[in-house]
C-alpha angles and dihedrals in degrees: 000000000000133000116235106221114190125157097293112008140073113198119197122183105259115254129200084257084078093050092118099037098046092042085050085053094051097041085063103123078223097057104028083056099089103005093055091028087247083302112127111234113223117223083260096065087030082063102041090060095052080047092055092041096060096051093048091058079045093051115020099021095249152068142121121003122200129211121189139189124189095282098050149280102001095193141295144244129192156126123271110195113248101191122235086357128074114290107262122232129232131190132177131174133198099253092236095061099046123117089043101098096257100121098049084043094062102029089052089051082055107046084047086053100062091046097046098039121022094024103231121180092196143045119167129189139176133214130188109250091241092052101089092167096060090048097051087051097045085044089051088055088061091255107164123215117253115154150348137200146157115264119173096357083303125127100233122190117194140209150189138190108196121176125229110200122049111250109273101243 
């Protein structure tokens, strides 16, 4: 399972080591706003993702990616299997450290990382229509628009960036 450098960030695949500080980030009420649909997570479901996580890198050759500061787990960016259709990529910050580029950052080394190295030709992703944040990030990687609808009562919006030329070997 590979690391992601960038600039400023080292991510490394989320473990079950990282169960509780990864289930207190998304527990945040301001995480857990639009990626939980405002719902807590207990540490059951918080484990069942790193589970899935980890069989995803096993079998698909990717999954969550952790970055952390000196407090703690500073966010997260990865791919969730979606199936037969594009991977579909997730982000999250800590609150206090939004407005910084790390989520970009680390959803862009992510993103670099399908293409380069397991030559996807397409990553998906959904944001909820309020959150403004997410939609710029997902709109810096290059994410086009296709859809929206409302799921749950939620406004979703929904993108793809699909490639149009094979990697180059």
């Amino acid at each position: 399972m590979p690391a992601l450098v960038t600039g400023r960030l080292r991510l490394r695949p989320c473990s079950l080591d990282d169960l509780d500080p990864l289930h207190a980030l998304c527990t945040r009420p301001e995480i857990r706003r639009f990626l939980f649909d405002d719902r807590p997570i207990n540490h059951s479901e918080a484990r069942a993702l790193i589970e899935a996580s980890t069989a995803s890198f096993h079998g698909q050759g990717y999954g969550l990616w952790l970055y952390s500061d000196a407090e703690s787990i500073a966010g997260f960016a990865g791919l969730l299997d979606a199936g037969e259709k594009p991977p579909r990529l997730v982000f999250a910050t800590r609150p206090d450290l939004w407005g910084q580029g790390y989520a970009t950052e680390a959803a862009a080394a992510v993103v670099h990382y399908a293409r380069a190295s397991l030559r996807l030709e397409c990553v998906a992703a959904d944001a909820d229509e309020p959150n403004a944040a997410s939609i710029a990030v997902l709109e810096k990687l290059g994410m086009q628009r296709t859809g929206r609808e409302v799921v749950a009562g939620r406004p979703l919006l929904f993108f793809e960036l699909r490639y149009a030329r094979p990697v180059p070997v």
